[in-house]
C-alpha positions in Angstrom: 95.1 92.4 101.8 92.2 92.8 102.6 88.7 92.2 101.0 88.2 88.0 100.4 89.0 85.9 103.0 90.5 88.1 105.4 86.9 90.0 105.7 85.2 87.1 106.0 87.2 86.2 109.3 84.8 88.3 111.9 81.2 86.7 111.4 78.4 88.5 113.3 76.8 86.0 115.8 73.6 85.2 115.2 70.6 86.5 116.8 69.6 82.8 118.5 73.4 82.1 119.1 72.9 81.7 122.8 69.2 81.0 123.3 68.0 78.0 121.3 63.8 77.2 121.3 64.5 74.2 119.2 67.4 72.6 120.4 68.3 69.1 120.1 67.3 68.2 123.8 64.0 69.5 123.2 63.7 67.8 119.8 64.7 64.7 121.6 62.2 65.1 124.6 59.2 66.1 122.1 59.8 62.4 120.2 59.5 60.5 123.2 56.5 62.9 124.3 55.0 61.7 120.8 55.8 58.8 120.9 54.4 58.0 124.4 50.8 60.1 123.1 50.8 57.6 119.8 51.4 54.7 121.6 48.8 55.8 124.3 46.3 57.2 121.4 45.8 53.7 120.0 45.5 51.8 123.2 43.1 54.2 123.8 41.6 53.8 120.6 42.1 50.0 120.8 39.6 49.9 123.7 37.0 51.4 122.5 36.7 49.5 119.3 38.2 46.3 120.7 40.9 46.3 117.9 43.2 43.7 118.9 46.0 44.3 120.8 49.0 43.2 118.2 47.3 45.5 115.6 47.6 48.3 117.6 51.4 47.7 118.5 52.4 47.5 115.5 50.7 50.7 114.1 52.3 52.0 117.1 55.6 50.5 116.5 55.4 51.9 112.5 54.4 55.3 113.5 57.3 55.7 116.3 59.5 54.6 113.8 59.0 56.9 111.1 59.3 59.7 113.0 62.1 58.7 114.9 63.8 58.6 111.3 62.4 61.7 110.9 63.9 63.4 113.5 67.2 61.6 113.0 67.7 62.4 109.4 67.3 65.7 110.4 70.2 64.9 112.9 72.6 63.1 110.7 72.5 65.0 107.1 74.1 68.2 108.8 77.1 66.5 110.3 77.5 64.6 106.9 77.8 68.2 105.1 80.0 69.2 108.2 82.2 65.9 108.1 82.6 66.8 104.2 83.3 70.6 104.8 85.7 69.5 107.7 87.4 66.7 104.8 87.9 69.5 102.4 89.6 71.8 104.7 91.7 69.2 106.0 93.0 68.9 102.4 93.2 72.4 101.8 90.1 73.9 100.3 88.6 76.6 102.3 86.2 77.6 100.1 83.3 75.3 101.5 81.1 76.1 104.1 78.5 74.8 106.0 74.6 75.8 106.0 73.7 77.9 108.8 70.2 77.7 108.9 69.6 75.7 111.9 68.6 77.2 115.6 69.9 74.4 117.5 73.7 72.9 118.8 74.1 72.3 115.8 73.7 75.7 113.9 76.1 76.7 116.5 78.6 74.1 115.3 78.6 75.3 111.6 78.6 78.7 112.7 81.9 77.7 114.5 83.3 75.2 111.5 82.8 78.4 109.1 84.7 80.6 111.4 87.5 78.3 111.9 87.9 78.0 107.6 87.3 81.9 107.1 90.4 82.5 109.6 92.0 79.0 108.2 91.9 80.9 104.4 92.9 84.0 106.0 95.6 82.5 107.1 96.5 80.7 103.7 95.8 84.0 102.1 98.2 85.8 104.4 101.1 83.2 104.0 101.1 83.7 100.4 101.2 87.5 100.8 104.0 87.5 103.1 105.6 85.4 100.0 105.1 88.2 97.3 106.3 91.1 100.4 109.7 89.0 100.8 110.2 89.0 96.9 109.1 92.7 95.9 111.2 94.0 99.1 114.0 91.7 98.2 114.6 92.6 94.9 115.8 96.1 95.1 118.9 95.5 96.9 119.9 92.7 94.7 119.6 94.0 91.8 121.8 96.7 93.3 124.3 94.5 95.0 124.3 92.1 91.5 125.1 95.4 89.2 127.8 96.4 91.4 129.3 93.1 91.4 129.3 92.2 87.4 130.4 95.2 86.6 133.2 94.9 88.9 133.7 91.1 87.4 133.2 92.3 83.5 136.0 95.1 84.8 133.9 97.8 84.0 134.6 99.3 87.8 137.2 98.7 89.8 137.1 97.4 93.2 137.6 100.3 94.9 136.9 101.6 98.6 134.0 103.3 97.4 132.5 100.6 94.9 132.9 97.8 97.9 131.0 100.5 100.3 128.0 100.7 97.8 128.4 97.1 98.0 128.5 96.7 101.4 125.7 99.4 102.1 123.3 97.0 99.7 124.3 94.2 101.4 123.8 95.6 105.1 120.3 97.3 103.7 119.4 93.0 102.4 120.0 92.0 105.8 117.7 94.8 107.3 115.0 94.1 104.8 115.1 90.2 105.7 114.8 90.8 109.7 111.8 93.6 108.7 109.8 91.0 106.5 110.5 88.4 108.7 108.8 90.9 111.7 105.5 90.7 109.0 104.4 87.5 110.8 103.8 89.6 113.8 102.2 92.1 112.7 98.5 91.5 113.0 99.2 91.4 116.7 101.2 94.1 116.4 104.0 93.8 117.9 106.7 94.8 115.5 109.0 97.4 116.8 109.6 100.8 115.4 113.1 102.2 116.3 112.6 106.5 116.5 115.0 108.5 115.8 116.0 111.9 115.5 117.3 113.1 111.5 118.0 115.3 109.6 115.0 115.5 106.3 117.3 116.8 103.3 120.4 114.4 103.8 118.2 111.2 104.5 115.7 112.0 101.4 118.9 112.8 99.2 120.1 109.4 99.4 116.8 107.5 99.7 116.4 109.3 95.9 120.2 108.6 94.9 119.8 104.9 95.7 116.6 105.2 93.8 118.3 106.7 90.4 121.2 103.8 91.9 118.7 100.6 91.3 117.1 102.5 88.5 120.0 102.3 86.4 121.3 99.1 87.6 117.8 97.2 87.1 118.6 99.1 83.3 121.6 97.5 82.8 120.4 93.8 84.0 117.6 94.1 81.8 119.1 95.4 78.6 120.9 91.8 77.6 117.5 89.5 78.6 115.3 92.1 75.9 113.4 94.0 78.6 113.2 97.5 79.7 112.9 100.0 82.6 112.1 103.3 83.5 115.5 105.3 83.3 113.8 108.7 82.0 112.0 109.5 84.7 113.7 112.7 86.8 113.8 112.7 90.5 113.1 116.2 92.4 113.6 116.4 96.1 112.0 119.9 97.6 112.7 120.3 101.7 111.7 123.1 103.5 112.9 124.9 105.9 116.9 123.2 104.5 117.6 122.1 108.2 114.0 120.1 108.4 114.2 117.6 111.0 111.8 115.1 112.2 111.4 112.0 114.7 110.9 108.6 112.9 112.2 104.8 112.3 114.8 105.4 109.5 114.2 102.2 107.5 110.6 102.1 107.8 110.6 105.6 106.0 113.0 104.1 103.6 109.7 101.6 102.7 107.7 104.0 102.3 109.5 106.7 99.8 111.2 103.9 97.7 107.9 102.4 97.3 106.0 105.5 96.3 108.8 106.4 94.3 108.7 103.7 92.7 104.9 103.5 91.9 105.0 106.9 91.1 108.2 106.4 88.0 106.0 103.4 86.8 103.1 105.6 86.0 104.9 108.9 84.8 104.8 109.2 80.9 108.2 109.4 78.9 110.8 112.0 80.4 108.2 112.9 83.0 108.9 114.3 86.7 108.2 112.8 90.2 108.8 115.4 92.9 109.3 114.5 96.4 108.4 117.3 98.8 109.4 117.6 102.9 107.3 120.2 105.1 107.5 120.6 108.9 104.0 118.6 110.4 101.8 120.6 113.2 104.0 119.4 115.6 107.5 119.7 116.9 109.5 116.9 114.6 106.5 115.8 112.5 106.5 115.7 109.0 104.5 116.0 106.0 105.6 114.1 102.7 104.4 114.1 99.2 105.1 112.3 96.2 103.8 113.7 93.3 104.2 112.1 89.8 102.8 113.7 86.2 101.3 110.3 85.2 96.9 110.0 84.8 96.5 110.1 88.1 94.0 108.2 90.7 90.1 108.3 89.6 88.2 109.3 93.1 86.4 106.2 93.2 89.5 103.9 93.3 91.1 106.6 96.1 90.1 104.2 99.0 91.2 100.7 97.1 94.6 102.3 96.2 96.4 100.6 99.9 94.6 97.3 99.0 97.0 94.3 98.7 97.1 93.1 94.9 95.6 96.3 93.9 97.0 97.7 90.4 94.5 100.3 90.0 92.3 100.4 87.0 95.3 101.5 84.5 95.2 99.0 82.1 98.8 98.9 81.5 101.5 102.2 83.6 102.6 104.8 80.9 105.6 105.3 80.0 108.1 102.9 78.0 108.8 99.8 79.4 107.1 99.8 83.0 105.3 96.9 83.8 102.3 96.9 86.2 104.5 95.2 89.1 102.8 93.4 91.9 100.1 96.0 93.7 102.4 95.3 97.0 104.0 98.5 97.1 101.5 100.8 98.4 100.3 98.0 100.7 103.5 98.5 102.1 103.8 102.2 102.3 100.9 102.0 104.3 101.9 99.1 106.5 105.0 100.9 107.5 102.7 104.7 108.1 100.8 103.0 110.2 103.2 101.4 112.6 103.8 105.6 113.2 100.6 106.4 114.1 100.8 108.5 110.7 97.8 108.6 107.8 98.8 107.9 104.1 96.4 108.6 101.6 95.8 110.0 97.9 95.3 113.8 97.8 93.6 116.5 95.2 96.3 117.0 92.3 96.0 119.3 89.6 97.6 116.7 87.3 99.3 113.3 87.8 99.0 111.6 91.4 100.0 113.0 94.7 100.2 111.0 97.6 100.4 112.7 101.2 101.8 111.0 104.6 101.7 112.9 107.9 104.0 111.5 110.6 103.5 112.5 114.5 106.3 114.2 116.4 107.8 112.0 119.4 105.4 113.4 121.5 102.7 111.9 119.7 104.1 108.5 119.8 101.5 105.4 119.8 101.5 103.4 122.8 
């Protein structure tokens, strides 16, 4: 998310922000000062060359005049362009702005109008995000839950204890996922709550990558009868060492961030390809170290630091592989998000072919405040 309107949100105040040499007050006081030395100019003048008395009032009266619509044009034209940035926002444009180039109360007005629309389209920008989170987190247990269902409908399975589990385990993982996206809207003030826990590495990333092969195979299915396709030949490897690897973290937050990386990682691996994900104990007592690491064309350097943008789909032109699709540059946005909230770093690593991403996660005693 990041780049456009969001970065445009913190404006540096300007050097005269507090101390202004020309402010309307003064601008005020100097026309009356003028206009007082015009008026006392002429009379002057007036005496010495015995002009009469009405010609000199007049020229007095014309001069004060056009400089007092002088000074108030210079008044007046920047609240019209304010009162016009100020209609457009209230209809939902907040891509206008307002000339700062004054050094009065009034500069410091359109400073503080174009402060209000940056976080105003931030704002907009972020709404619309939180949209596209909701739909690319939703849709993996769906299309789960929705394969298990038709084929129990279509009689190819039979409603069986373990069927209805799988069932119920997509359903109870939906419900999870709506009251984590819903926690999105407080998470600039971060406040969304992590909940630690002591686990066991190998059986947790075993069935992070079963339910992965799971969806594969069910978003297969789904998309077989509408004349699309997905990534099916792609081969999962889990690698955990020491076996009995244990480390400290928020279970479904993890869950984020593998299934997403997985899931980048199978859109970008070429035909029959292999995406390995590997466990290692961190520096510290229960921390870990995780990499995904996919055989795809990997990450050019220079696109390493845009790769955890929001909306970011890399510059591929189109994944490898048959029938992946580009998907919605939210995943990896996501992966992050989720790292973060651990007081872990995510980030792309040296590969000697394809992509390897590498997240370290802090032990509990490490935990951020």
């Amino acid at each position: 998310m990041s780049g456009g309107p969001a970065g445009r949100g913190q404006r540096k105040k300007q050097p005269w922000g507090n101390v202004r040499p020309f402010s309307i007050k003064t601008k005020l006081g100097a026309l009356v000062v003028v206009s007082v030395l015009i008026t006392t100019g002429l009379s002057v003048i007036a005496v010495h060359t015995k002009t009469e008395l009405r010609f000199i009032t007049v020229f007095s009266m014309i001069a004060t005049l056009l400089i007092t619509q002088f000074v108030a044009h210079s008044l007046t034209a920047p609240l019209d362009d304010m009162n016009a940035v100020a209609r457009s926002i209230s209809h939902g444009d907040y891509t206008r702005r307002v000339r700062e180039s004054r050094r009065d109360e009034l500069g410091d007005l359109a400073q503080t109008i174009n402060v209000m629309a940056d976080e105003l389209e931030a704002q907009d920008s972020q709404r619309k995000e939180l949209v596209a989170n909701v739909s690319h987190e939703l849709r993996t247990p769906i299309a789960g839950l929705r394969a298990v269902l038709e084929n129990i409908v279509d009689g190819v399975t039979r409603a069986d204890p373990e069927t209805m589990r799988t069932a119920l385990k997509q359903t109870e993982r939906l419900g999870r996922l709506v009251e984590t996206l819903l926690d999105l809207s407080r998470l600039d003030n971060g406040v969304v709550p992590l909940r630690r826990r002591r686990f066991e590495v190998w059986p947790y990333l075993s069935g992070v990558l079963k339910e992965a092969n799971m969806v594969a195979s069910a978003r297969a299915s789904m998309a077989s009868g509408s004349g699309s396709h997905t990534r099916t030949d792609v081969h999962l490897h889990l690698d955990v060492s020491p076996p009995e690897l244990v480390a400290h973290a928020d279970l479904e937050r993890i869950h984020q961030v593998v299934a997403n990386l997985i899931d980048n990682a199978v859109k970008h691996s070429p035909p029959h390809g292999r995406v390995t994900v590997r466990a290692r104990q961190g520096a510290e007592p229960e921390s870990l170290m995780l990499e995904v690491l996919d055989e795809g064309p990997g990450i050019p350097r220079t696109e390493w630091h845009r790769v955890f943008e929001r909306f970011n789909r890399g510059s591929v032109n189109r994944p490898h592989g048959p029938g992946s699709d580009g998907g919605t540059g939210l995943g990896l946005a996501i992966a992050r998000w989720a790292v973060d909230l651990h007081g872990g770093r995510i980030g792309v690593a040296e590969s000697e072919r394809g992509c390897r991403i590498l997240i370290t996660l802090p032990g509990p005693s490490s935990v951020p405040s």
